[in-house]
C-alpha positions as CSV (number, residue, x, y, z in Angstrom):
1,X,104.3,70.2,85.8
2,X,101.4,67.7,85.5
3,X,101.1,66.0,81.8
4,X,98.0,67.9,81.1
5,X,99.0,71.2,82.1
6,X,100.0,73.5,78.5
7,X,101.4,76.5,77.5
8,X,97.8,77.7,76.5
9,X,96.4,76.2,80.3
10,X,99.1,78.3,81.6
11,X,98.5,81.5,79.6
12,X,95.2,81.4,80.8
13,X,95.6,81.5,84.6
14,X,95.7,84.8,86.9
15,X,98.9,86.1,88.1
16,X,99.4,84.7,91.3
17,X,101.2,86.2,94.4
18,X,104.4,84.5,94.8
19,X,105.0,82.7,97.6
20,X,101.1,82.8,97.9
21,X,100.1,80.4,94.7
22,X,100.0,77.1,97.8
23,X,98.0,78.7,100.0
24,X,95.4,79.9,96.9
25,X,93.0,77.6,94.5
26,X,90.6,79.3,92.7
27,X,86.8,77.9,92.2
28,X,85.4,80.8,90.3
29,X,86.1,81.8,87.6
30,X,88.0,79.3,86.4
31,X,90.1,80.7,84.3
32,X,92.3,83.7,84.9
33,X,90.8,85.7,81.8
34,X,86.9,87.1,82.0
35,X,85.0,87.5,79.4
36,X,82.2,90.4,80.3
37,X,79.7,92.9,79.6
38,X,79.5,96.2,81.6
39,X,77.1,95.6,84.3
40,X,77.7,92.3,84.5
41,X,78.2,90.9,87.8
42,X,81.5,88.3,88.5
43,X,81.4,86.0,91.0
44,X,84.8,84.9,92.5
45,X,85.1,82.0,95.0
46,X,88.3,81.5,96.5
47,X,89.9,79.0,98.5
48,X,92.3,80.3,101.2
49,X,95.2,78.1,103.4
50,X,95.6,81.6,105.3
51,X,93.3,84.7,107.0
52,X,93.1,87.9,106.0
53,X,90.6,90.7,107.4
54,X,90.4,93.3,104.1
55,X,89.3,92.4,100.8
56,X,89.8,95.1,98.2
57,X,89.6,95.2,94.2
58,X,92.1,97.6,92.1
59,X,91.6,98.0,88.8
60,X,92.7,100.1,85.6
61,X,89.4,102.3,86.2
62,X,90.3,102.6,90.2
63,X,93.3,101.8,93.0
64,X,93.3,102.5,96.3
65,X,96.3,104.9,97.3
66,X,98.9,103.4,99.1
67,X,98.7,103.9,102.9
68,X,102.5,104.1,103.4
69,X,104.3,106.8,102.4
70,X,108.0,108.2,103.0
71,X,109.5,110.9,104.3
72,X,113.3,111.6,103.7
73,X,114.8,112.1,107.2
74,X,118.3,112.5,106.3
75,X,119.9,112.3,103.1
76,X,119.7,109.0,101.4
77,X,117.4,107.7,105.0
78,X,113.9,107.6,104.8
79,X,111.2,107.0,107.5
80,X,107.9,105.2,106.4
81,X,104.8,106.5,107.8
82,X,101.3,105.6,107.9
83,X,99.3,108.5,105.6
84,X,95.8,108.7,107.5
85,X,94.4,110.6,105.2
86,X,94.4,107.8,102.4
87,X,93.7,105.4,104.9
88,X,90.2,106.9,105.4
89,X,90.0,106.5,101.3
90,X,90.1,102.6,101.3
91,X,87.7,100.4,99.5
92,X,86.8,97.5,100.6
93,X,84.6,94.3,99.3
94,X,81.9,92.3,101.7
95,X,82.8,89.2,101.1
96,X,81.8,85.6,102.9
97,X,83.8,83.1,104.5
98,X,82.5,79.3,105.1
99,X,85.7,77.5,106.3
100,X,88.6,78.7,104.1
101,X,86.7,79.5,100.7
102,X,86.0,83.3,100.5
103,X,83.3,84.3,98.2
104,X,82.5,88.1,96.8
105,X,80.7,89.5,93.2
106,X,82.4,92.4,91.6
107,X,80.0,94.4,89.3
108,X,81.6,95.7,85.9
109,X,81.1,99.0,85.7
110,X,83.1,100.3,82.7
111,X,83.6,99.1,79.4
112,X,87.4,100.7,79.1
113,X,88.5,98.0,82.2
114,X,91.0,95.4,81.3
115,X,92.3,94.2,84.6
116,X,90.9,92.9,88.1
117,X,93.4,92.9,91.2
118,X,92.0,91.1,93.7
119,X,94.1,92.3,97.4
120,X,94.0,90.9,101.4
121,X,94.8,93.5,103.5
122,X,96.5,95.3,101.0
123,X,98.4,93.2,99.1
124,X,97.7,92.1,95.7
125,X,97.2,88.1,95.8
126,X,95.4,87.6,92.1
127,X,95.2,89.8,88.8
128,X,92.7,88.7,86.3
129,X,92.7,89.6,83.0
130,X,89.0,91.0,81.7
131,X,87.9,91.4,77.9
132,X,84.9,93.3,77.6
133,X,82.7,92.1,74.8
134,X,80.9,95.2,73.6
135,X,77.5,93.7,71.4
């Protein structure tokens, strides 16, 4: 723990991946809570120690379904499959790479969202905390 590093400092970051939190700093936003209004648009810079193809967002308003699902073969044995059919219903995020900092905007497009996912290729790296500041 460094000496300047508090509870509160520590409250406010995302949730990081574990195993992942090395390989990830973040540059914006700085702090793992946003403070927004709908239709505001969120810039998130990234910096990466890793490669990854698909950016996607999940949120309270919207998830992408899972593209795994599985069947029960025999009793107690499952089989995982790939589902095509919610593999065609993916989201993803353009984003832009210089080096190893990845760069996106997310627009906020609903006053009732309180959390921000942020996933490469499907697995959920950062969750951000959004409060929605309705004046």
């Amino acid at each position: 723990m460094l000496p300047q590093y508090t509870k509160d400092s520590f409250a406010t970051n995302p949730y990081y991946q574990p195993g992942e939190i090395q390989n990830l700093q973040l540059i914006t936003p700085a702090s793992g809570i946003i403070h927004a209004q709908k239709g505001d648009s969120i810039r998130f810079t990234i910096a990466y120690n890793g490669r990854f193809k698909d950016l996607q967002i999940n949120t309270n308003i919207f998830r992408n379904p899972d593209i795994w699902v599985y069947d029960e073969t025999r009793k107690r044995k499952k089989q995982r499959r790939l589902d095509t059919l919610a593999l065609k219903r993916q989201q993803y995020i353009s984003y832009h790479r210089t080096g190893n900092v990845y760069a996106f905007d997310y627009v906020i497009t609903d006053n009732a969202l309180y959390y921000i996912d942020i996933l490469f290729d499907r697995k959920r790296m950062l969750r951000y905390k959004v409060i929605i500041d309705n004046n």
